[in-house]
KELO-354402 format. One record per residue: residue number from 1; residue in three letters; y, z, x of N, C-alpha, C in turn. Coordinates in steps of 0.2 Angstrom, whole numbers, plus 5000, padded with zeros to 4 digits. Layout:
BEGIN
{rec NUM 'ALA' {Y Z X} {Y Z X} {Y Z X}};
...
# end
This chain:
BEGIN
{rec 1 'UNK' {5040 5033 5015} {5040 5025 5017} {5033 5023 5018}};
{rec 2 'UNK' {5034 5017 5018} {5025 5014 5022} {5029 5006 5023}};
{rec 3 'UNK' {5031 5005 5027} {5031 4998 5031} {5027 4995 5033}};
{rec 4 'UNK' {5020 4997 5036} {5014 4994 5039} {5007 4996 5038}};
{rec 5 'UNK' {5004 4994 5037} {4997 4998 5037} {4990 4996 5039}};
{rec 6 'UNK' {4984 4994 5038} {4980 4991 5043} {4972 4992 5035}};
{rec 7 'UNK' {4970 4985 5035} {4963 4986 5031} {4958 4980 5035}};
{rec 8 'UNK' {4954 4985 5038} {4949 4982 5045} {4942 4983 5042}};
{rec 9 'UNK' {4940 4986 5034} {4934 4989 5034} {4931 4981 5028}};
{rec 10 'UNK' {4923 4982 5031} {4919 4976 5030} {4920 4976 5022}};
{rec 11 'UNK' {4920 4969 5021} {4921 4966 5013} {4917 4971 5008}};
{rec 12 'UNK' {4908 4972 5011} {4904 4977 5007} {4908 4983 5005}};
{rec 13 'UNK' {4909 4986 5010} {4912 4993 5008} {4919 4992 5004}};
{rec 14 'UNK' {4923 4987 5004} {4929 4986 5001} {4927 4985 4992}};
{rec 15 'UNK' {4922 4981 4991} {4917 4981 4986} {4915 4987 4983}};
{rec 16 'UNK' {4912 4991 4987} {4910 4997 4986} {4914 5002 4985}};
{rec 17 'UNK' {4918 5003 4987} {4924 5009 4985} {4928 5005 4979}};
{rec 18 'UNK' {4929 4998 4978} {4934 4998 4972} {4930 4994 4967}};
{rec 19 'UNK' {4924 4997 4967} {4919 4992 4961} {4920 4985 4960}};
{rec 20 'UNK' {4921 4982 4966} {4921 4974 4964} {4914 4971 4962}};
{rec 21 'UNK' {4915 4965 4957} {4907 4963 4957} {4905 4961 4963}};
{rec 22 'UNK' {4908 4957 4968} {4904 4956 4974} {4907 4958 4980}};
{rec 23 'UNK' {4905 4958 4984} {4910 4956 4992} {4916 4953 4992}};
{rec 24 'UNK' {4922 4952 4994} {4925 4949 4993} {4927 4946 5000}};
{rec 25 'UNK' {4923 4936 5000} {4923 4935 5004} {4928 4931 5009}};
{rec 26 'UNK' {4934 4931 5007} {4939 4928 5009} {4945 4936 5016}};
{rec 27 'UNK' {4940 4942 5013} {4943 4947 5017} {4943 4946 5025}};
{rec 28 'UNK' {4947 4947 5028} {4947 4946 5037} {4950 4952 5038}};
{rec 29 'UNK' {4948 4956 5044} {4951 4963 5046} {4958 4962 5048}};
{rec 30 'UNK' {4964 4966 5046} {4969 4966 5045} {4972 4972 5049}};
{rec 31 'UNK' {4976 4973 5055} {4977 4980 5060} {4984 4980 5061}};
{rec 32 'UNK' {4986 4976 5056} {4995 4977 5060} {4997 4974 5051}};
{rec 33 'UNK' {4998 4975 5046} {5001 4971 5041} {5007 4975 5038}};
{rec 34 'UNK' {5013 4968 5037} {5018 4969 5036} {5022 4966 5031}};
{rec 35 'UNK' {5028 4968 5027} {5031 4964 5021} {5032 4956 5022}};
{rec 36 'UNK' {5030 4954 5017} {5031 4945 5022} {5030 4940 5015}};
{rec 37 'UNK' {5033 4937 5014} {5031 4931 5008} {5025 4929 5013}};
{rec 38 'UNK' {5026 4927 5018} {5020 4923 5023} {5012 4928 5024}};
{rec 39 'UNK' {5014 4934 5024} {5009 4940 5023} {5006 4941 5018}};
{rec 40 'UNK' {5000 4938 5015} {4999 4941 5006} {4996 4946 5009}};
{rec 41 'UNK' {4993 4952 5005} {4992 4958 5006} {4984 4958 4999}};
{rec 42 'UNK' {4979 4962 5002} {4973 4962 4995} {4976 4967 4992}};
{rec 43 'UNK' {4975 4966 4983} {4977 4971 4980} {4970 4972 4975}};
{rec 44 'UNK' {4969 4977 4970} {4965 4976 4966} {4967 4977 4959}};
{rec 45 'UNK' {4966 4973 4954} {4968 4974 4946} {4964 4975 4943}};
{rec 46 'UNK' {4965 4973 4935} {4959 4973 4933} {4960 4966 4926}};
{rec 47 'UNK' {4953 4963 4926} {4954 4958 4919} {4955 4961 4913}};
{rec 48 'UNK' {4957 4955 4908} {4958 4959 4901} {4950 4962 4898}};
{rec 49 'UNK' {4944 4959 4903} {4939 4961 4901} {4938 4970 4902}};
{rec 50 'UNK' {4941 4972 4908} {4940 4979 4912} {4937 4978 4919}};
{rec 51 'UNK' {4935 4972 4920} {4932 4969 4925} {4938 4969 4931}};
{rec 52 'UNK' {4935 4970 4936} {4940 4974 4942} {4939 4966 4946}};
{rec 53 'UNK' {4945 4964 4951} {4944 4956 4955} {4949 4961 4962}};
{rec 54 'UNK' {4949 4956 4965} {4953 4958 4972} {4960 4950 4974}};
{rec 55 'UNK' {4964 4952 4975} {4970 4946 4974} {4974 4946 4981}};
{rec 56 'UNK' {4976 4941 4981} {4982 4942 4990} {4988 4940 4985}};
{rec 57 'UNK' {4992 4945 4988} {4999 4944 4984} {5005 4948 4988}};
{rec 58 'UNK' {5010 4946 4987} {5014 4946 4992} {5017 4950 4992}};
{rec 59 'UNK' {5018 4955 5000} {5022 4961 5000} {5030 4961 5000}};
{rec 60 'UNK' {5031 4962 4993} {5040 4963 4993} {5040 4961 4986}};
{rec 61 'UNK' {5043 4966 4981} {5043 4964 4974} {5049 4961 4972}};
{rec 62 'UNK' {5047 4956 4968} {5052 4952 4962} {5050 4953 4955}};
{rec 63 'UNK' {5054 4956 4952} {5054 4956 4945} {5054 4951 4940}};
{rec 64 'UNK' {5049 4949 4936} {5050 4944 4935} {5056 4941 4930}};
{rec 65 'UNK' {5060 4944 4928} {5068 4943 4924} {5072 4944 4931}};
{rec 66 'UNK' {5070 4941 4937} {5077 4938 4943} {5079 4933 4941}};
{rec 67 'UNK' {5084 4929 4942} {5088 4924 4941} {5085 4920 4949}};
{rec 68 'UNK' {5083 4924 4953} {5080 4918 4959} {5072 4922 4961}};
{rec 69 'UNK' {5069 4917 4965} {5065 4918 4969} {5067 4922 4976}};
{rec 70 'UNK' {5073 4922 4977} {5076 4925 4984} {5080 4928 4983}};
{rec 71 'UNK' {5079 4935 4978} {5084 4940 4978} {5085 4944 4982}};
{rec 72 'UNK' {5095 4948 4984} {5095 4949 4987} {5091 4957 4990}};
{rec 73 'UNK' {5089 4959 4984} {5084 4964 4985} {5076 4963 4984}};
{rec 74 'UNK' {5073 4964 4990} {5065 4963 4988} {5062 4968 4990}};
{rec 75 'UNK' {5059 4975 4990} {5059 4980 4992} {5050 4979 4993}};
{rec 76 'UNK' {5046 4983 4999} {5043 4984 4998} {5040 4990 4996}};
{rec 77 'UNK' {5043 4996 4993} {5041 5003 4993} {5046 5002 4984}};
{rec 78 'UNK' {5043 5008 4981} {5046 5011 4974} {5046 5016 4973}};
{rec 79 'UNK' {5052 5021 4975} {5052 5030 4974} {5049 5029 4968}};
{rec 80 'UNK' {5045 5035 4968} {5040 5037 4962} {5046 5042 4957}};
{rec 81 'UNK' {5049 5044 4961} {5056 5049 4955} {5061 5041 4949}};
{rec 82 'UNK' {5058 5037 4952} {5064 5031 4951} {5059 5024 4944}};
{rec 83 'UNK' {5054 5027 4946} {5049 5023 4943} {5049 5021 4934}};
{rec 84 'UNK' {5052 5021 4931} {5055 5023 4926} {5061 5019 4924}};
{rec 85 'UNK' {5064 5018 4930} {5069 5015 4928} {5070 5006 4928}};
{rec 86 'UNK' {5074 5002 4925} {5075 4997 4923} {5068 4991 4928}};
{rec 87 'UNK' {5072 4994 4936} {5069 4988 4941} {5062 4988 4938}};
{rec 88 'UNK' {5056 4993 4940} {5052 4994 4938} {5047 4995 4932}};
{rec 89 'UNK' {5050 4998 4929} {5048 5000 4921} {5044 4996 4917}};
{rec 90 'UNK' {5043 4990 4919} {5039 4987 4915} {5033 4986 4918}};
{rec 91 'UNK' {5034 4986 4925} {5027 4985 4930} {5022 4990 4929}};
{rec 92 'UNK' {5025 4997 4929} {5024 5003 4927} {5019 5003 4921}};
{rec 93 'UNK' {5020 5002 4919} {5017 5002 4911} {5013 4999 4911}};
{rec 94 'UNK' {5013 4990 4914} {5009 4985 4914} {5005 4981 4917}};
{rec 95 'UNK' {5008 4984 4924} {5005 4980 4931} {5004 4985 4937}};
{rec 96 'UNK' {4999 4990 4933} {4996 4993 4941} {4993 4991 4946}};
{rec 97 'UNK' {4991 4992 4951} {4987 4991 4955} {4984 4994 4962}};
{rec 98 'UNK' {4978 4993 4964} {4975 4999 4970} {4978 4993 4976}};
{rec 99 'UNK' {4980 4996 4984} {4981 4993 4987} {4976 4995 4993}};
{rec 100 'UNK' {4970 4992 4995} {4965 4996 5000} {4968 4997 5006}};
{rec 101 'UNK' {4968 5001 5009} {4968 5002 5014} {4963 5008 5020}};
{rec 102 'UNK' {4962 5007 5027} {4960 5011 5032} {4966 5017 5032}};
{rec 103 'UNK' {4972 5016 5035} {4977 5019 5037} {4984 5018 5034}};
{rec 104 'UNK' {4989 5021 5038} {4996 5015 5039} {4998 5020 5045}};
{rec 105 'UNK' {5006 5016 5047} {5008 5018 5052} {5017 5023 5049}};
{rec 106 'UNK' {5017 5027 5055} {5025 5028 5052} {5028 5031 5061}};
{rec 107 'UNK' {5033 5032 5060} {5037 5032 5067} {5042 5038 5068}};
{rec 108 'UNK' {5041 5041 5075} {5044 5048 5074} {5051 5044 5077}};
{rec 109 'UNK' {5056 5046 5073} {5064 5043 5075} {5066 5048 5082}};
{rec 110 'UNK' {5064 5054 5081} {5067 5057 5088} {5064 5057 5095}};
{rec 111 'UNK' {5059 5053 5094} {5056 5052 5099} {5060 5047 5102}};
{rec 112 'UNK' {5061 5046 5110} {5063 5040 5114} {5061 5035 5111}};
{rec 113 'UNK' {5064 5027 5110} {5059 5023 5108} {5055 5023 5100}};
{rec 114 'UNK' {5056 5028 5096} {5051 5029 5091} {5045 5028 5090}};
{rec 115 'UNK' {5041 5033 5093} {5034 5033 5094} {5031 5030 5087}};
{rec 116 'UNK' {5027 5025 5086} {5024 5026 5082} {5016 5031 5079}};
{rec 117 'UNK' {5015 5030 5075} {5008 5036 5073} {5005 5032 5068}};
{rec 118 'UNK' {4997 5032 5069} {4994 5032 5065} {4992 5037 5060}};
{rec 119 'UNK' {4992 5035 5052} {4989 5041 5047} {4982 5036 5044}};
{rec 120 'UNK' {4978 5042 5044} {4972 5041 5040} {4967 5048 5038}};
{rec 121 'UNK' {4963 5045 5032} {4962 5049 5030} {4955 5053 5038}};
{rec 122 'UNK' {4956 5061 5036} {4949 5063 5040} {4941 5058 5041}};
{rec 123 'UNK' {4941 5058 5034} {4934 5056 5034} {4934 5049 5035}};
{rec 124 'UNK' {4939 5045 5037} {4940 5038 5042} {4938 5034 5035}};
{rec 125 'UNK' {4938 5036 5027} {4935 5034 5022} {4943 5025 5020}};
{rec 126 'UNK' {4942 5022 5018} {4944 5019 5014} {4949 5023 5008}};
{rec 127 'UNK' {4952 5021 5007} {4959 5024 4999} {4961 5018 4999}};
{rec 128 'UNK' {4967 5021 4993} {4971 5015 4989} {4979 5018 4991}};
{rec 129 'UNK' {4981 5014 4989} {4991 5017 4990} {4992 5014 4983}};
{rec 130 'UNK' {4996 5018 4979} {4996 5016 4972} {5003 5011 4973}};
{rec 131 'UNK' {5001 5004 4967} {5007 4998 4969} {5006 4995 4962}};
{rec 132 'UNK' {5013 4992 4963} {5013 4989 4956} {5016 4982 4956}};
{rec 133 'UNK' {5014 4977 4952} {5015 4969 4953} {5018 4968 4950}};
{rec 134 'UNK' {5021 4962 4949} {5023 4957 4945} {5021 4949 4946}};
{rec 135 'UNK' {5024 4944 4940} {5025 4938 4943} {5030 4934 4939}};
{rec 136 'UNK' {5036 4933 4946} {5040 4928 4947} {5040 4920 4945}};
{rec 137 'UNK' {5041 4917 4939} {5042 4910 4937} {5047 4907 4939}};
{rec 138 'UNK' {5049 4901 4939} {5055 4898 4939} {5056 4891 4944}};
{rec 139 'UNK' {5059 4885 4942} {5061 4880 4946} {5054 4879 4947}};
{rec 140 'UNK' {5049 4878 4947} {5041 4874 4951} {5040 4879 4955}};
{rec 141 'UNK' {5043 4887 4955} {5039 4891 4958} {5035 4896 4956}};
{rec 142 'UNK' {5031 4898 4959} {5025 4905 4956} {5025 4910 4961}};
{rec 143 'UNK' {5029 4917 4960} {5027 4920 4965} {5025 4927 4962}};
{rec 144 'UNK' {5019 4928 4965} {5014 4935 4963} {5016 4941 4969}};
{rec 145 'UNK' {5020 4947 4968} {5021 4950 4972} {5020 4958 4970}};
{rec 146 'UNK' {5021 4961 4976} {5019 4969 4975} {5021 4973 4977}};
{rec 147 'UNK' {5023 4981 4977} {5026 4985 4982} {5022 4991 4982}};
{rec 148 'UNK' {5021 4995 4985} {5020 5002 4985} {5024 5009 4982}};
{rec 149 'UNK' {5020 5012 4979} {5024 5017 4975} {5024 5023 4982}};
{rec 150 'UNK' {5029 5026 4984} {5030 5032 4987} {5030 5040 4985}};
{rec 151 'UNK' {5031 5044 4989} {5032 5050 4983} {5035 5054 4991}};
{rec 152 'UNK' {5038 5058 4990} {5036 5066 4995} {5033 5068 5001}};
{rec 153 'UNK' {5033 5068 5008} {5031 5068 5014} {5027 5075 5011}};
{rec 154 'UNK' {5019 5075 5012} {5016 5083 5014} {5019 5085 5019}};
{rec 155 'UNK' {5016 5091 5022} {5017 5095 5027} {5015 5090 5037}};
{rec 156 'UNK' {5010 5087 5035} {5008 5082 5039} {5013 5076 5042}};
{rec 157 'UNK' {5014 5072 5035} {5020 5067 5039} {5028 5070 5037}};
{rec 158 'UNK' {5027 5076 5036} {5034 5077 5036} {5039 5078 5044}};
{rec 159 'UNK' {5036 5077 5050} {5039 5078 5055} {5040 5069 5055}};
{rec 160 'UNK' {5039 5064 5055} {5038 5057 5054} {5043 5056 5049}};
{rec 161 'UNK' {5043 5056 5044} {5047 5054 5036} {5048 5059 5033}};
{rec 162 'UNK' {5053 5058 5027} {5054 5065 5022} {5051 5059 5015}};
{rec 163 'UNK' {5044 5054 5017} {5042 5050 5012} {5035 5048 5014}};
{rec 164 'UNK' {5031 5047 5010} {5023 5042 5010} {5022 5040 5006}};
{rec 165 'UNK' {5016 5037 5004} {5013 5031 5001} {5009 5036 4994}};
{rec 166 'UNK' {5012 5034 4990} {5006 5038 4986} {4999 5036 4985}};
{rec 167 'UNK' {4996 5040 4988} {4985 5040 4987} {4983 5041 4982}};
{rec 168 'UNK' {4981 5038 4979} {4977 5038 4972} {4971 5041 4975}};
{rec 169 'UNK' {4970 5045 4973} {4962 5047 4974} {4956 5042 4969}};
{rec 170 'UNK' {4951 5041 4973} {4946 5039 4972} {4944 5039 4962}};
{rec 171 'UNK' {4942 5047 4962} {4941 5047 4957} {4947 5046 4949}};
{rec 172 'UNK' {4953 5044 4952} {4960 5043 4948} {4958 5036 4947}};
{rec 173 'UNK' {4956 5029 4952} {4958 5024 4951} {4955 5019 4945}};
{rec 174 'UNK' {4950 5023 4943} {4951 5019 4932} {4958 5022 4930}};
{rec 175 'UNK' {4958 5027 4929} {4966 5029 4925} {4971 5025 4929}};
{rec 176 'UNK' {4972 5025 4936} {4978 5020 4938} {4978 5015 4935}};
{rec 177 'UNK' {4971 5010 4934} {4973 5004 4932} {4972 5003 4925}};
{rec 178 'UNK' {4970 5007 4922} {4970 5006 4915} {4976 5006 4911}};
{rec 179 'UNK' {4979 5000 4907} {4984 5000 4903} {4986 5006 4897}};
{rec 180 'UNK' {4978 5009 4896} {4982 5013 4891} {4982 5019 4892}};
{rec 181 'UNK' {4982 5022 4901} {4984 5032 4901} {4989 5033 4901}};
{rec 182 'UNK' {4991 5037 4897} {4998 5037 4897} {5001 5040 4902}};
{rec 183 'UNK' {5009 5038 4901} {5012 5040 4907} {5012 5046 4909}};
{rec 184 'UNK' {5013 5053 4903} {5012 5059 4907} {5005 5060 4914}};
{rec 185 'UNK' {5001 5056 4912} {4993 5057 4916} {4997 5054 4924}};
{rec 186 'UNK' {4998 5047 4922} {5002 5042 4927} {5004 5046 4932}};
{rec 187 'UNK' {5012 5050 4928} {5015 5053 4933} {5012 5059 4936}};
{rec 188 'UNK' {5008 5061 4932} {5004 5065 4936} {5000 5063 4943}};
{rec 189 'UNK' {4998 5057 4943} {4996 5055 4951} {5001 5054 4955}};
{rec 190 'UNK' {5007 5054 4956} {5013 5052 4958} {5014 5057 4963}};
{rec 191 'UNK' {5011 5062 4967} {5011 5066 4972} {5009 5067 4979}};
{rec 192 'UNK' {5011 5069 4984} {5008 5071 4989} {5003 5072 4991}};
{rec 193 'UNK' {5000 5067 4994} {4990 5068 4995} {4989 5075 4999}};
{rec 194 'UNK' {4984 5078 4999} {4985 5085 5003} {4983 5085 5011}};
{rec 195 'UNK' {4987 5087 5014} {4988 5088 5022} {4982 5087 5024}};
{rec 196 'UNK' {4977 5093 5024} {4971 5095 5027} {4968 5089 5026}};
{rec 197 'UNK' {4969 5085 5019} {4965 5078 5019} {4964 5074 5024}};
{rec 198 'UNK' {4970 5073 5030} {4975 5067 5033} {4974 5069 5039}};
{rec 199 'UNK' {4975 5064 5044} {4978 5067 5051} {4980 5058 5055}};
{rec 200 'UNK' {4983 5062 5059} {4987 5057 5061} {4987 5056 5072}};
{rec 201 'UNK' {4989 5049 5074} {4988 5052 5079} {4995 5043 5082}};
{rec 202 'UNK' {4995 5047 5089} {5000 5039 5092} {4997 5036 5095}};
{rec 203 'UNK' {5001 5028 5093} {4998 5022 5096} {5003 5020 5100}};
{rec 204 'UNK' {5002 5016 5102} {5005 5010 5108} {5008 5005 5105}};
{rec 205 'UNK' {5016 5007 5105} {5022 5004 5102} {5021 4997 5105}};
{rec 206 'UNK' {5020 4995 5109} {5020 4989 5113} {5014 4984 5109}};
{rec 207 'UNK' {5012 4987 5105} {5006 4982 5099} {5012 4983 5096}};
{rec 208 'UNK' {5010 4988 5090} {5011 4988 5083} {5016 4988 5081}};
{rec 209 'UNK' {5022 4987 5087} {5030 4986 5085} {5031 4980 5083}};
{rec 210 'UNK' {5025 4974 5086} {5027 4968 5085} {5022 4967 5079}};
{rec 211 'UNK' {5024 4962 5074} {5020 4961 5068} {5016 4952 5071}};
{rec 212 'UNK' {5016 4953 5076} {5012 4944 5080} {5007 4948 5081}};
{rec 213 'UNK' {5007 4956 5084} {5002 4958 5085} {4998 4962 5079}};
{rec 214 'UNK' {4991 4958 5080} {4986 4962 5071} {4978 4962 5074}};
{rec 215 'UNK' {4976 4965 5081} {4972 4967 5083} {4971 4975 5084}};
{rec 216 'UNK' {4963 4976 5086} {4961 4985 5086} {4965 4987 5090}};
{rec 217 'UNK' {4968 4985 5096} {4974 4990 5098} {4978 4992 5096}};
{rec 218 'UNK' {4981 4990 5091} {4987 4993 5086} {4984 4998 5083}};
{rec 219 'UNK' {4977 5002 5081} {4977 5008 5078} {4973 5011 5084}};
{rec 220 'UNK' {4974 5012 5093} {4969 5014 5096} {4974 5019 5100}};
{rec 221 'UNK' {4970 5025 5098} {4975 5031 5100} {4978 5030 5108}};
{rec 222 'UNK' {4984 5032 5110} {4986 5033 5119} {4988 5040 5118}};
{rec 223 'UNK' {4990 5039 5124} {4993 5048 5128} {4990 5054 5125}};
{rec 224 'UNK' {4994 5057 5125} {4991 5065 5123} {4986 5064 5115}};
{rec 225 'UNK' {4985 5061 5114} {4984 5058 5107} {4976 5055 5105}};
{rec 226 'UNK' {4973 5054 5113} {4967 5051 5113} {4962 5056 5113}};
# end
């Protein structure tokens, strides 16, 4: 799963890790984000030129063959086993996209309270969570929307979820957005990032549980933890 996740790093380096032509300067540091028509989220695609842009688009996907703008399913997550099938399959094929992020968050259920946890990588680098778009027509409305593809808990978050976010690795992210790799290569990325990459640590449920709250204390380690 990935419900929450947090992108705090300077517009430059957000440029610099996903080959934007420039800075993108509408970016503001993000510690607490969550699914929300009211939430856009930055994604990055690419033109028909191969030219890379950065978009805010909204987390919770509508396909665009709904019958409404307000269906009753809007999912922000897309099992990667599933990916193939009707809901998705065209997005798949047609609307990749990188989702930047520092971290995300996930919550141990057996803990009192469900302790939350931060995951990110070691080297505190920037990554993507691979997602995919669409866009929603209808009655005078336009909505651009996105979810994230999951795949299989590593050995890391698997005491947290029996689920995570699929990481595109760096050097994967032309093949992800490229219209023409083919699927076998695709599903090839649709994995488990490796444990020893990752680590994880807990935060202070009293921020990040509430989505009003989208400051640095939502990612700042407590308890045994610091």
């Amino acid at each position: 799963m990935c419900g929450r996740f947090n992108l705090a790093a300077a517009p430059g380096d957000v440029a610099a890790v996903f080959e934007l032509p420039e800075p993108p300067a509408e970016l503001r540091p993000r510690y607490n984000i969550t699914p929300s028509r009211k939430v856009p989220i930055s994604v990055v695609g690419t033109k028909p030129d191969g030219s890379r842009f950065l978009a805010p688009l909204i987390w919770g996907f509508i396909p665009n063959w709904s019958n409404t703008s307000k269906p009753q399913y809007q999912p922000k997550n897309a099992k990667s086993e599933k990916i193939t099938e009707q809901y998705w399959n065209e997005s798949f094929r047609l609307r990749r996209c990188l989702i930047p992020t520092d971290g995300f968050f996930e919550w141990l259920k057996d803990h009192p309270g469900e302790k939350p946890h931060h995951i990110r990588l070691k080297s505190h680098e920037l990554f993507a969570f691979a997602g995919l778009w669409d866009l929603w027509k209808g009655d005078g409305e336009r909505w651009v929307t996105t979810c994230i593809v999951t795949t299989a808990a590593n050995s890391l978050m698997a005491p947290l979820h029996d689920r995570m976010p699929v990481i595109v690795p760096r050097e994967a992210h032309s093949a992800w957005l490229d219209p023409e790799t083919p699927g076998d290569e695709l599903r090839g990325l649709l994995r488990p990032y490796p444990s020893e990459a990752m680590e994880m640590y807990g935060v202070d449920p009293k921020y990040v549980n509430s989505p009003r709250n989208d400051g640095p204390e939502c990612i700042e380690p407590v308890g045994a933890d610091q």
